[in-house]
Structure formats: structure tokens, C-alpha cells
C-alpha positions in Angstrom: -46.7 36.4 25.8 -45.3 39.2 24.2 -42.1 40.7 24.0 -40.2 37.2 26.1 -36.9 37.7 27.3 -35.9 34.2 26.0 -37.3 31.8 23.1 -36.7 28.3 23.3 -37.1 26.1 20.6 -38.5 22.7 21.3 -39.8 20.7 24.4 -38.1 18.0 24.9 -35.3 17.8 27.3 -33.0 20.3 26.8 -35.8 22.9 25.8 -38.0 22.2 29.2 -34.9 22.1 31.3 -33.6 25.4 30.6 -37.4 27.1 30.1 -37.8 25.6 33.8 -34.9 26.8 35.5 -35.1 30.6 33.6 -38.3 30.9 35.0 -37.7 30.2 37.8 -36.6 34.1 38.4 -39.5 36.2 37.8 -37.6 38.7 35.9 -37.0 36.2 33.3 -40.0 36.2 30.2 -39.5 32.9 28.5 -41.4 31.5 25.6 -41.4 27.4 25.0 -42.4 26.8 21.5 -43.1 22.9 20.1 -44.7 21.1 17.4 -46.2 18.6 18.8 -48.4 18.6 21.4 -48.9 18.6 25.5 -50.0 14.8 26.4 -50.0 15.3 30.2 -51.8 12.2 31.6 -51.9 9.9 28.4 -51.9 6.6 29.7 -50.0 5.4 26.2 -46.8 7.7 27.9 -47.1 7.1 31.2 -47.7 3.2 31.1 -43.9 2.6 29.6 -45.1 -1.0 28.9 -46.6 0.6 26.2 -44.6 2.5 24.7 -44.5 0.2 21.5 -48.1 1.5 20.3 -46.3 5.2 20.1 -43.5 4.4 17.4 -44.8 5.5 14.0 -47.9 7.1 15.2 -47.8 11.1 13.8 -49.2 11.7 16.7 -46.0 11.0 18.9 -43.2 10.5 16.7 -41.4 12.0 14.2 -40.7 9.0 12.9 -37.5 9.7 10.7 -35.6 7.0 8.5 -32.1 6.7 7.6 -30.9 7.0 3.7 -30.2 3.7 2.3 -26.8 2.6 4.1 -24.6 1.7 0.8 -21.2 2.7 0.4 -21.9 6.1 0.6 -18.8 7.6 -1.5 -21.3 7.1 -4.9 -24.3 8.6 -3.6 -23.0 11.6 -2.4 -21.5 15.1 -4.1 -18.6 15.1 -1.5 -17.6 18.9 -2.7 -20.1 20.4 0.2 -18.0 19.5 2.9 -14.8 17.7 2.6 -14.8 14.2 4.3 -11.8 11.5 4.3 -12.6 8.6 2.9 -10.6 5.2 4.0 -9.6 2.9 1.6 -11.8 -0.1 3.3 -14.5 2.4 3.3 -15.8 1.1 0.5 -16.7 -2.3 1.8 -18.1 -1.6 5.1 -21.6 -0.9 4.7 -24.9 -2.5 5.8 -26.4 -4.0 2.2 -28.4 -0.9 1.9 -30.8 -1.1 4.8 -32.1 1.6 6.3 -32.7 2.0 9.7 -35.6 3.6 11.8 -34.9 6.7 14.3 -38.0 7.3 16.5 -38.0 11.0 18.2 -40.6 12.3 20.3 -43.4 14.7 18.6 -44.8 15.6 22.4 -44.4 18.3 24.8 -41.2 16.2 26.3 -39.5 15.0 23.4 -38.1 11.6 23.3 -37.9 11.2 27.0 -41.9 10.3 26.6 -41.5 7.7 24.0 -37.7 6.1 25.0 -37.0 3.0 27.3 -36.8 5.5 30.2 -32.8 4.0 30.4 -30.7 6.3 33.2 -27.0 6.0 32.4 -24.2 7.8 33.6 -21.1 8.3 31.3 -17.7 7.8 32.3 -15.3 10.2 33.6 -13.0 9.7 30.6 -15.9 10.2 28.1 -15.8 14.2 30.0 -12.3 14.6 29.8 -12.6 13.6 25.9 -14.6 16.7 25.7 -12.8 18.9 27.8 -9.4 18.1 25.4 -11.7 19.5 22.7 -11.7 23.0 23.7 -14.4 23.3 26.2 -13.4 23.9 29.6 -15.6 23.5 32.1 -17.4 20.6 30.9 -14.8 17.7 32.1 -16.4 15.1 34.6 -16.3 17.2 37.8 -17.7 20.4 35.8 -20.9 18.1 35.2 -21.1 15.4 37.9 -23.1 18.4 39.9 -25.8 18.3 37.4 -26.3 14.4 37.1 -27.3 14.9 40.6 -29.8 17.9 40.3 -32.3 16.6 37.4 -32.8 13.2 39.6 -34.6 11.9 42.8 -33.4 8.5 42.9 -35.2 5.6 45.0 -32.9 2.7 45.9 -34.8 -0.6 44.8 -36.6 -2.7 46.9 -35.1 -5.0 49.1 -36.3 -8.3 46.8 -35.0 -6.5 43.6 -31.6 -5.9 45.4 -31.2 -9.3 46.5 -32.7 -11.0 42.9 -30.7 -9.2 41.1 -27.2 -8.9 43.6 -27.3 -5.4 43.9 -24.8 -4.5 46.9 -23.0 -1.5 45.1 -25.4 1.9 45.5 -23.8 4.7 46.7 -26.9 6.4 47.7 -25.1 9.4 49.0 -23.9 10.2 45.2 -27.3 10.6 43.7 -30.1 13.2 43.4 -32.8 12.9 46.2 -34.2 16.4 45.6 -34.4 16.5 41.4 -37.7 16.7 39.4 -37.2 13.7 37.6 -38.1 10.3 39.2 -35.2 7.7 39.2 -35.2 4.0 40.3 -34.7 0.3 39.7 -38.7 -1.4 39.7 -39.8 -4.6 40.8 -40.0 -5.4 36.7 -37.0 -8.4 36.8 -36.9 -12.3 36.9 -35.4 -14.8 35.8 -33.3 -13.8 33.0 -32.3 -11.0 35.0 -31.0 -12.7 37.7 -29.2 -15.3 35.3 -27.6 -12.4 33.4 -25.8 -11.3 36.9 -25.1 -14.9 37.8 -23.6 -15.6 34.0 -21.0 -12.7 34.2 -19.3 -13.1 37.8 -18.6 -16.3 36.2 -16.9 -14.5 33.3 -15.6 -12.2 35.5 -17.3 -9.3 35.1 -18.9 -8.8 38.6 -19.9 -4.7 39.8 -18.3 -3.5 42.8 -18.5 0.2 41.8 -22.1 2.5 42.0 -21.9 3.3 38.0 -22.4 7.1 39.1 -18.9 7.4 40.1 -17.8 7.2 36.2 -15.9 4.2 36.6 -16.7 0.8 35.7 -16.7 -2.4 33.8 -18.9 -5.0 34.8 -23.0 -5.7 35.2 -24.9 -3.0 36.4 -29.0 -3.0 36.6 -30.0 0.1 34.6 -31.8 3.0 36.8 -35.0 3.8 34.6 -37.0 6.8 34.8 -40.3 5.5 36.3 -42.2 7.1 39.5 -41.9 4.5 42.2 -44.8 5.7 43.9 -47.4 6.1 40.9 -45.8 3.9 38.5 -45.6 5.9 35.8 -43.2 7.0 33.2 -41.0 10.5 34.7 -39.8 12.4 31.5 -39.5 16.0 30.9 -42.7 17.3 30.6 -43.9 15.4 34.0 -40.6 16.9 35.6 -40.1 20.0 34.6 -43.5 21.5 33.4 -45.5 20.3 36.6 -48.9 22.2 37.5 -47.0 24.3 39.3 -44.9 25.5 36.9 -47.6 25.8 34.4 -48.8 28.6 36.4 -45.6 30.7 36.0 -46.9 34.0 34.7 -43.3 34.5 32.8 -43.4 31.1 31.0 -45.3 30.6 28.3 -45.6 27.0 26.4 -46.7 26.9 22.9 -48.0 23.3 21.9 -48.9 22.2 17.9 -46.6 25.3 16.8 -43.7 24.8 14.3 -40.5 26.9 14.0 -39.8 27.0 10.3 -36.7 29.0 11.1 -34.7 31.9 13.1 -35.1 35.9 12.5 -31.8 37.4 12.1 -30.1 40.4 11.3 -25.8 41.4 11.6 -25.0 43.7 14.2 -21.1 45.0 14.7 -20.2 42.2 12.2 -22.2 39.4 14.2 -25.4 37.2 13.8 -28.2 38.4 16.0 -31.4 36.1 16.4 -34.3 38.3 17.1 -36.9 35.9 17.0 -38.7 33.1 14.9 -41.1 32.5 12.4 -43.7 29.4 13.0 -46.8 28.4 11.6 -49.6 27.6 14.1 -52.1 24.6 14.2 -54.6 26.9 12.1 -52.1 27.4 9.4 -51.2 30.9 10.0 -47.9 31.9 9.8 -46.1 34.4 12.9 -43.3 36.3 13.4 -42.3 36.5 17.3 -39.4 38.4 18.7 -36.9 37.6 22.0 -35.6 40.7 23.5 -32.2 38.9 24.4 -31.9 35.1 23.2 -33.0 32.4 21.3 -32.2 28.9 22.3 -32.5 26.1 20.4 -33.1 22.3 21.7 -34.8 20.8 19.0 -32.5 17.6 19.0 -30.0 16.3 16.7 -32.0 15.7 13.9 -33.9 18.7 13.5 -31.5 22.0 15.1 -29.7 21.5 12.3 -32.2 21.7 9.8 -33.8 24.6 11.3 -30.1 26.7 11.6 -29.6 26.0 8.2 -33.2 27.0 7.1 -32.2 30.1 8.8 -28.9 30.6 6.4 -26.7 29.3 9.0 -24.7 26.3 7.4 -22.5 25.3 4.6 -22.2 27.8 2.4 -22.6 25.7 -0.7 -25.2 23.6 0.7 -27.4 26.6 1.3 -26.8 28.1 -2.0 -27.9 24.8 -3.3 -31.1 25.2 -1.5 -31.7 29.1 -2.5 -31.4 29.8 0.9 -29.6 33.6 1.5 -26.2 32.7 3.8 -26.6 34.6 6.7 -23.4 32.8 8.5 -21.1 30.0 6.7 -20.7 27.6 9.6 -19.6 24.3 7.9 -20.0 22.2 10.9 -23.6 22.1 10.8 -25.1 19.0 10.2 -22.1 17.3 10.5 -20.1 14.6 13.3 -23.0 12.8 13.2 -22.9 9.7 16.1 -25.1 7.4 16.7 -24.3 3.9 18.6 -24.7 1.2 16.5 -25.4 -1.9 17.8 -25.8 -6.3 16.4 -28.4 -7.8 17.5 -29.0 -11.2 17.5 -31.8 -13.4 19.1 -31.9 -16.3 21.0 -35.0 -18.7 21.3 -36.1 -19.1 24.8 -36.8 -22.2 26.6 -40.6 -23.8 27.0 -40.8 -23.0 30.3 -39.6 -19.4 30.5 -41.5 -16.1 29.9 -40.5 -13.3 27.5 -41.9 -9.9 26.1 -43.2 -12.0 23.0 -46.3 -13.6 24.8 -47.6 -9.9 24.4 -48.9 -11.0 20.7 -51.7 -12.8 22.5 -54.4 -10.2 23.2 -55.7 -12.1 25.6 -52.4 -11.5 28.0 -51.9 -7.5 26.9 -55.6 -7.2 28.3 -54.8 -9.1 31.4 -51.5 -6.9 31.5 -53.5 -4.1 31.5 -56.0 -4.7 34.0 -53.3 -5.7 36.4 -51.6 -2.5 35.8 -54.4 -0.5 36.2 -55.9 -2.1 39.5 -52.6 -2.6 41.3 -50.0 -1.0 39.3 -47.8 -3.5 39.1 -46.7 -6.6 36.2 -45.1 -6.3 33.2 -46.6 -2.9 31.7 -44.9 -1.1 34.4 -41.4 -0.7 32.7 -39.0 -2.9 30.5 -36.5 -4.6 32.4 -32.9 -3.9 30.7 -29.6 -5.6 31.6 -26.3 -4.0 30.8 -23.2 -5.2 31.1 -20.2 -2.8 30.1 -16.7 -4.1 28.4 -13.7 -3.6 27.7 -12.3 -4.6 23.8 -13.2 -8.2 23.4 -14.1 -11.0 21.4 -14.6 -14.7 21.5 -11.5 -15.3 23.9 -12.2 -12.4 26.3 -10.9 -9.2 26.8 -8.4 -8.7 23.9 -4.8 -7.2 25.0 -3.5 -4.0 24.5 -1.3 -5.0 21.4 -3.5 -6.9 19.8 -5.9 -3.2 19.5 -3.1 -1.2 18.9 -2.5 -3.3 15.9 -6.3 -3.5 14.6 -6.2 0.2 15.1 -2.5 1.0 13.6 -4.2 -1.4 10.4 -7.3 1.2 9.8 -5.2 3.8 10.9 -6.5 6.9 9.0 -4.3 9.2 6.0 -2.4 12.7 6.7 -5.7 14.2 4.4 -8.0 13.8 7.9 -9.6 16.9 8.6 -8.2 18.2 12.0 -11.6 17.5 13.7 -11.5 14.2 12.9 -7.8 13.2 13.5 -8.3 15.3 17.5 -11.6 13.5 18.2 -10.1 9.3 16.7 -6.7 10.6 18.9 -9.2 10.5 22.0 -11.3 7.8 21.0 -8.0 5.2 20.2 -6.5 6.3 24.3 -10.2 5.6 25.2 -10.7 2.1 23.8 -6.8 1.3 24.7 -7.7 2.7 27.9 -8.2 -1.1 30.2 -10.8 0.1 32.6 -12.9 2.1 29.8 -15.7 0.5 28.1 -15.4 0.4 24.8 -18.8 -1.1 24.4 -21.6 -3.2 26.1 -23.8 -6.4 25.9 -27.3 -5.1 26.9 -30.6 -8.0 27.0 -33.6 -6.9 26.1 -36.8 -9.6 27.0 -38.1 -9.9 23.3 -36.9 -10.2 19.4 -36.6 -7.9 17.2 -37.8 -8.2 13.4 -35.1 -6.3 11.7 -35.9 -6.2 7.5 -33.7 -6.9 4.8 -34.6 -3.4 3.6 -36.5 -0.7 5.2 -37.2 -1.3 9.3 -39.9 0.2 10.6 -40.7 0.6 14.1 -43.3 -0.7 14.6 -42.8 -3.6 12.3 -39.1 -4.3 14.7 -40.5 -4.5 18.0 -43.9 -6.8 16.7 -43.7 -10.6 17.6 -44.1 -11.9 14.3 -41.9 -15.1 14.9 -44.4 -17.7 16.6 -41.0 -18.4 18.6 -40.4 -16.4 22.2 -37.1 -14.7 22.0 -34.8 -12.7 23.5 -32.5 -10.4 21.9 -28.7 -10.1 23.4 -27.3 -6.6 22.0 -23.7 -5.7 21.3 -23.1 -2.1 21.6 -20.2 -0.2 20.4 -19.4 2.8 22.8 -16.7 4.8 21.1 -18.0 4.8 17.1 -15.3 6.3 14.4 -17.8 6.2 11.8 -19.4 10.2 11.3 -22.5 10.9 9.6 -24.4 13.6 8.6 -27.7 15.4 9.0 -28.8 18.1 6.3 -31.8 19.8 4.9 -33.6 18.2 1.9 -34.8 20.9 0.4 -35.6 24.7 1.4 -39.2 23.4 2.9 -39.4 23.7 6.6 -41.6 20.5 6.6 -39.9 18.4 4.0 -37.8 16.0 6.5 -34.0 15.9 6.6 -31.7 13.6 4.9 -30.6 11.6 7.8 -27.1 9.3 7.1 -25.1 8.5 10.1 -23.1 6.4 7.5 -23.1 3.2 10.1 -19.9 1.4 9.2 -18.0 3.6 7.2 -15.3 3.3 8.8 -14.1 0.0 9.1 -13.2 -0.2 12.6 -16.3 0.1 13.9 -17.3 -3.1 12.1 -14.5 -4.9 13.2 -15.4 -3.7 17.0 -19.0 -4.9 16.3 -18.1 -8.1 14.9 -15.9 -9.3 17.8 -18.3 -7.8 20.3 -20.6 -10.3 18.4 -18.0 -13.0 18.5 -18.8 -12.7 22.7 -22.4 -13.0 22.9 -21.5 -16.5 21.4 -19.8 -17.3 25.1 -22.2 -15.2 27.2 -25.2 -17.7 26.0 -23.0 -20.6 26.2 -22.4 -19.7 30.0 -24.8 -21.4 33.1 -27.1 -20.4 34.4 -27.8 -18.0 31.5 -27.2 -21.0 29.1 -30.0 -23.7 30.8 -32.9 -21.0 30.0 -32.0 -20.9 26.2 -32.8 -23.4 23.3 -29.0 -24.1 21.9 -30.2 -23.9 18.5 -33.1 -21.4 18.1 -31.7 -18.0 17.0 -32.5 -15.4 14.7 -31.2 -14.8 12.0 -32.0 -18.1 11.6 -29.2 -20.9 12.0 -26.2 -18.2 11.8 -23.9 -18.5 14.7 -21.3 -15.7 15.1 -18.1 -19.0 15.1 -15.9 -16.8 13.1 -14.5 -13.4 12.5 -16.4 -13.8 9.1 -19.4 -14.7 10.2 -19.3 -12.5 12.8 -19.5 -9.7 10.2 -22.1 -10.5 8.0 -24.2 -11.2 11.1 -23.5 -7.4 12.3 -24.3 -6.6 8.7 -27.8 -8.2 8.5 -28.9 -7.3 12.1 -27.5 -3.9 12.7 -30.0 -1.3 14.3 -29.4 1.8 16.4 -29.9 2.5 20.0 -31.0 6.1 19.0 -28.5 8.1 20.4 -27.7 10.5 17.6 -25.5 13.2 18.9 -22.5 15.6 17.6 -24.6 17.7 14.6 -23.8 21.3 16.6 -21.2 20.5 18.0 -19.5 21.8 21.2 -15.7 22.2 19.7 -13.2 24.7 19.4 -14.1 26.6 16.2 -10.5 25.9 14.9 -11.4 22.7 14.5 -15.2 22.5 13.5 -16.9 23.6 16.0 -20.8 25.2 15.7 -21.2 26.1 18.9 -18.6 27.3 22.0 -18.0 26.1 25.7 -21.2 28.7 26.3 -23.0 26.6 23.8 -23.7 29.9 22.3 -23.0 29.8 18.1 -19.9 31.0 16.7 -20.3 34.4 15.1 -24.2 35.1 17.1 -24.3 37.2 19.8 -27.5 35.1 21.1 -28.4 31.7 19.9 -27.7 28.9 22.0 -27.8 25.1 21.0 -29.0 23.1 23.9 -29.4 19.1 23.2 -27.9 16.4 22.5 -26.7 17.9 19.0 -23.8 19.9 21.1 -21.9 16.8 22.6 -18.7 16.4 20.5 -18.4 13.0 21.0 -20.6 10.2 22.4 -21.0 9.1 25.6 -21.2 5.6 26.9 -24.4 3.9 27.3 -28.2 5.5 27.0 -27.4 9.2 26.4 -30.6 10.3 28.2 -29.1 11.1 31.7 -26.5 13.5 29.8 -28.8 15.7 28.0 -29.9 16.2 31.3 -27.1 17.4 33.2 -25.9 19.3 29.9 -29.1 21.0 29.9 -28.9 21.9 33.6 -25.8 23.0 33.3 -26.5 24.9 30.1 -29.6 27.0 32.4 -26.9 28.2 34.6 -24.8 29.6 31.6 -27.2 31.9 30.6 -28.7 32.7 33.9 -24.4 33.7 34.4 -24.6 35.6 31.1 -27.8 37.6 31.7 -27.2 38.2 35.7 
């Protein structure tokens, strides 16, 4: 194409979304570029049973690895950016492990290779943002997005009534969206026992999670075509045939951005174009007659803005990379929900994920998903159950966290940044009705390593054992991370450190959410389809606060939500990018992914990225009418 309108920068989610929906007007030129490449069809995407076989494989997956997670104060030159450091910093780390982050290297990003979770946020997670400096985007600026992207199908009549599933509001979701949402016949017994377990703990759903309210057990909406079977995600949804043929969108596959053209204009950044290197090798310059828009993802729009002299200052210099705009956000307010996860040992007679070692059953599997579409291979059943603050009694009271909080509460050195955004997430978790985290079941184990996880090695059955694994989730995470270039090499990876644990309260969150599972396997009928003693790590039981911790320690992993690196924040107080999501001091780059939320959301972030990238297409189609 020459001479687009528009370049956007990576196809997953956000990129696809806003390419769609500015093409959508003929007038519009727009140019999708992405390394990896288009995989329409591939039965290892769109069979989400098998979405195992796609982690670590070049192929699909970036496959990026955390730094060591140590007590990050003596690894680090702290001069580049300024960071408060707590005086129990020190000792909250996780013995050095470091943990996987799978991201999607297809023409859909991570929505082809994820768990195909759909989870809506809370209203108060909105209005955290909105006290941030970015009006417009509280929970009624966005909840007409959430409905746009989706075309939910209400379960079927056994799933409702297996799983007690009386609350759908149908008339609050999408029916018209691209992407497919619904509840599959995929559950059993487990399930079913989860529900039973918490109405008995008191935790029973009597609210469609939509509405941005709610506490209690909800079945997770997944993004799977209820027709077809098959795994919806951005490519299938928003780069359809029929979009394909679009004369004014043009998708470029197996081509890499190494970074953004600039020059300064009345004092101001102005991004004419990119540079990229093709599949052959050859390097090109292309230009955009009005923006560039980036959407590469958490990870990796930082690394190419500060390939492109936007950054830190020092860090660039470092580097040898000329500043073209000191913006010492980037790469920084890194999030990520961290979550323990401990496994339970199944009983003889029950069925989990794990019998999937046995090739014999994974061919079976297969065959039955192919001639019926139907059995296990046809999504991965997930059970979530959202809390409040609790621990091994219950939901703790109100001055029992305001003292745990007011005992890590953090120096008059915080940068302003960090004191607004722990101001919002203290009200949130004090907040009774707000979850400050969640207990989600997944149907196999998990093989975490004492040092280095990888994927693929986490989700293989190597116990001979059949497990489950009970997750505790911490919504609202204080500790902040970072995500910077290596070196001045567009293909040398970024140093990834979300710095899980640094602050201390997160592990004493963690630890008591922990302390819970204890009582949720203890509880009938959950309890009868256990063994009481099989568990991994192996005969460690989470009966003290103590124990509790080392336990979080030894099995901590992420959900891979990484969020916040460009973040949407008033520029007084750190912001990259404004309530435009345009950067501060361009005239035309845009961020648009899950790198712009300023804090995290509760839950799978997946369903966000949506409605912000929705949202983000009308924007610019304001901006340029």
C-alpha cells in the first residue's frame, strides 16, 4: 500500500481492532504490520484444547522470561528512574525464580494462544482510572464497548442447570459483536462441586458479572464459537474474509518494526512512519500520512518507543540511542497478577486434565473432536470465584486491613504516581463489595521449577499423580515492575522484571488468600473428590501465616496479565500517554494495548483490551473526522 493514512503496529488485539474499525470508512488507508505470521485455520489455534503444544514454539510465541526475581535493590542501577524502596522490600522476593510470560507471535496476538477467559472488570476498577486523569474512561465511558466486541450465546440448558447458572442478564451483553462469547458444554464434576462448595461458604452469584458488581462464583464466559467449536480471537473476529478484501487495509505478516521515524515539528514529536525488516531480510522505511499507532503489547511497545529515542533519558544514552523525547514513564508501572498455586491430588475415581499424558487418550480426544466437535479438546473449563480480603477465618474485617495496610504503609519519598495509584488501590481492597482477589480451579497441575519455568515444562503432567490446581489471585497488586530495552538491538529481547513481591503487601495478600484454599478443599462436596493428603508441593499445607508464605514463595506464577508500561495517566504524575491515548509531546502516535491501562483490572484482562481498543477506534475516527 503506499502512502496509508494510518500505520498500526502489531496484530493482536488492540492492533486488529482499531485497523478493523478505520477501515471500515473507505476514506481511511490503513496499514497493519506484524512479526509473526497469519495462521487462519491452524487447527493447533482453533482447537483451544491444544493450546499447550503452542507455548515455547517460535512459531507462536514470543516466549519471554522474567529476570531472576531476588531482592531486586542489588541488581539494579536505581539512578535511571527513581523508585521507593520499602524497608521490608528486601525480604519479599520469590528465591530467584523466574517466571515464564507466553505472548502470541501470530496475526492475533495472545488472544490465539490464551485460555480464551472473558472477564469483565468492576466498576470501581473504571473509576480508579478515571481519578487518574483520564476522563472519559470511568465504567459508563466503556461499558458501551464490552458490548460491541462480543456476540454472547447463553449456555445450554444442561450447562446452566450443572453448573446453577440462574444469573444472565442476556439483555446486557453483545449479540451483534465479531467475537464469539459463551459458556461450552466443557464442565463436570469438579465444576459443579466448586458451585455447590461456595454457597456453603457463602459466596453464592446473584448478579450477571457484566454489571461490574460482584463477589461470589461466576462460570467464566470463554471465547469459543458455539457453532464451530473453535477458538474466536482477533484475527478470526476482526480480520474475516471479508475484511481481508478491504482495498484500504493492508496486513503485513513476518514483518518486524525495529522502530518509529520521527522528526520535531512546532516543538513536538511527529511519527512519520517506521522502519522494519521483512521475512527476506531487507530492511524498509514506510511512511503514514497522519498517525502511527502502536499495539504491540506490554512487553514490547515499550521497547520499540524507546528504540525510537522515546524513554528515559539516561536509559537511552546508555544504549547510544539519540533522545528524541525524554518520557520517563516508559517501561515503567509494570503489573502483572500474581498468583499461588498449589495442587491437590484428585480422587481414583475422578477425571482430570492429567490423563492427557497417555497418548492413547489425546488421540482419542482428538478424533472425538474432529468427528463431533465435542469432548475435552473443545475449551478448558475454568472456575472463578471472586473475594473480598480473606484468610483462613473468612472475609477479614475492615480494621484488621486497615491495620495490615497502615503496617506497610509507604514513606513521604513515594513518587506522586505511586502514592495516587496505592491511595486508590487501599479504598479498593477496604472497599467490602470489591474483590480484592480470586480463587480460580484449573483441571490439571502445574510443574512450577525451583529455578527457571518454562512453559511448556509447567503445564506437562510429569507427576504420575492426577491433580488439580486451586489458584489464589491477587487483584489489586502494589508491587510495580519494569520493562526496558536490553540493548540498542531491535531483536535482542527486553529485560522483563515485574518485581513480583516487592512490596510486601502483596505477599501478605497472597499468603492469606493461600491460608483459604486450605478451607475451600476442606469444604463437601468439593472435599469428597480430593485425596486429603496428596498435594503439591508435596506434604506442605498452608496451616499458618508462615507457611502460608513460603508456599506463595515456591509456587508463585503469573496469570499473564502484564499491563501499565505506557500508561494512560496525567502527565504530572507519569503518564506516557493521555486520555486520547495519543503520547505526550507527539502530535500522532497512539498507544493502543493493554500497556495504557494505569492500573489493573480484576480478573483475565482479555475482555478490557477489547473495549479499550474499541473505544480507542472511535478516538481517532473523532480526531480525524
Amino acid at each position: 500500500m503506499k502512502d496509508p493514512d494510518f500505520i498500526v503496529i502489531g496484530g493482536g488485539i488492540g492492533g486488529l481492532v482499531v485497523a478493523n474499525r478505520l477501515s471500515e470508512h473507505e476514506d481511511k488507508k490503513v496499514l497493519l504490520i506484524e512479526a509473526g505470521k497469519h495462521r487462519y485455520g491452524d487447527p493447533k489455534i482453533d482447537t483451544v484444547g491444544m493450546l499447550s503444544t503452542l507455548y515455547g514454539d517460535p512459531e507462536y510465541d514470543w516466549d519471554f522470561m522474567t529476570e531472576p526475581q531476588v531482592s531486586w535493590t542489588r541488581q539494579y542501577n536505581l539512578t535511571l528512574y527513581p523508585r521507593h524502596v520499602s524497608d521490608n522490600c528486601q525480604q519479599t522476593h520469590v528465591h530467584g525464580r523466574q517466571i515464564p510470560h507466553p505472548r502470541g507471535k501470530v496475526l492475533g496476538g495472545s488472544s490465539a494462544i490464551n485460555f480464551c477467559a472473558n472477564v469483565y472488570p468492576s466498576k470501581a476498577n473504571f473509576e480508579a482510572w478515571k481519578a487518574l486523569g483520564n476522563n472519559g474512561w470511568d465504567a459508563d465511558g466503556l461499558a458501551p464497548y464490552f458490548r460491541k466486541y462480543s456476540r454472547f450465546t447463553p449456555p445450554s440448558p444442561e450447562t446452566k442447570k450443572l453448573l446453577s447458572i440462574d444469573y444472565i442478564n442476556e439483555e446486557l451483553h453483545g449479540k451483534e459483536g465479531p467475537l464469539p462469547v459463551t459458556i461450552p458444554d466443557v464442565y463436570g464434576p469438579f465444576q459443579a462441586s466448586w458451585v455447590k462448595a461456595f454457597d456453603k461458604l457463602g459466596w453464592c452469584n446473584t448478579d450477571d458479572p457484566i454489571e461490574g458488581e460482584k463477589l461470589g462464583t461466576f462460570v467464566c464466559g470463554l471465547t469459543i464459537d458455539p457453532g464451530t467449536k473453535t477458538r474466536g480471537y482477533a484475527a478470526s473476529a476482526y480480520y474475516t474474509s471479508e475484511v481481508a478484501t478491504r482495498a484500504n487495509l493492508q496486513v503485513l505478516t513476518e514483518t518486524f518494526v525495529e522502530k518509529i521515524l520521527t522528526k520535531i515539528v512546532d516543538g513536538l514529536v511527529v511519527a512519520t512512519g517506521v522502519r522494519v525488516q521483512t521475512n527476506d531480510g531487507a530492511h524498509h522505511e514506510i511512511f503514514a500520512k497522519k498517525e502511527v499507532i502502536l499495539s504491540a503489547g506490554t512487553i514490547q511497545s515499550p521497547q520499540i518507543l524507546e528504540l525510537s529515542g522515546i524513554g528515559q533519558k539516561e536509559l537511552l544514552e546508555k544504549h547510544g540511542i539519540p533522545v528524541v523525547l525524554n518520557s520517563p514513564g516508559v517501561g515503567e508501572n509494570l503489573q502483572d497478577h500474581a498468583i499461588s498455586a498449589p495442587c491437590f491430588e484428585i480422587a481414583d475415581d475422578q477425571i482430570s486434565a492429567d490423563v492427557m499424558r497417555d497418548p492413547n487418550i489425546v488421540q482419542a480426544a482428538l478424533q472425538q473432536y474432529m468427528t463431533t466437535k465435542s469432548g475435552p479438546l473443545v475449551g478448558i473449563p475454568i472456575s472463578v470465584t471472586m473475594l473480598p480480603f480473606v484468610d483462613s477465618n473468612g472475609r477479614v474485617s475492615h480494621d484488621e486491613i486497615a491495620k495490615l495496610i497502615n503496617q506497610y504503609v509507604d514513606g513521604p519519598d513515594l513518587p506522586i504516581w505511586q502514592k495516587k495509584q496505592y491511595e486508590l488501590l487501599q479504598n479498593q481492597i477496604l472497599e467490602p463489595n470489591e474483590a480484592a482477589g480470586y480463587a480460580m480451579m484449573l483441571p490439571l497441575q502445574l510443574n512450577i521449577s525451583s529455578g527457571k519455568t518454562e512453559m511448556k515444562e509447567l503445564l506437562a503432567p510429569t507427576n504420575p499423580k492426577n491433580f488439580i490446581t486451586i489458584m489464589a489471585v491477587n487483584n489489586h497488586p502494589f508491587s510495580r515492575g519494569f520493562c526496558h530495552i536490553r540493548s540498542a538491538n531491535p531483536r535482542d529481547k527486553p529485560i522483563l522484571d515485574p518485581r513480583y513481591l516487592s512490596h510486601p503487601l502483596d505477599l501478605e495478600v497472597l499468603a492469606r488468600q493461600t491460608q483459604y484454599i486450605e478451607k475451600i478443599v476442606e469444604t463437601q462436596p468439593f472435599a469428597s473428590l480430593l485425596k486429603p493428603s496428596g498435594r503439591l508441593p508435596e506434604g506442605k499445607m498452608a496451616t499458618d501465616l508462615d507457611a502460608a508464605k513460603e508456599i506463595v514463595k515456591e509456587r508463585l506464577l503469573s496469570t499473564f496479565h502484564p499491563v501499565g508500561t505506557c500508561a494512560m495517566m496525567s502527565k504530572e504524575i507519569g503518564g506516557v500517554v493521555d486520555s486520547r491515548l495519543k503520547v505526550y509531546g507527539t502530535k500522532n502516535l497512539r498507544v493502543v494495548d493493554a500497556s495504557v491501562f494505569p492500573l489493573e483490572t480484576l480478573g483475565n484482562i482479555q475482555a478490557t483490551v477489547y473495549a479499550v481498543a474499541e473505544k480507542a477506534a472511535d478516538l481517532i475516527k473523532e480526531d480525524w473526522a
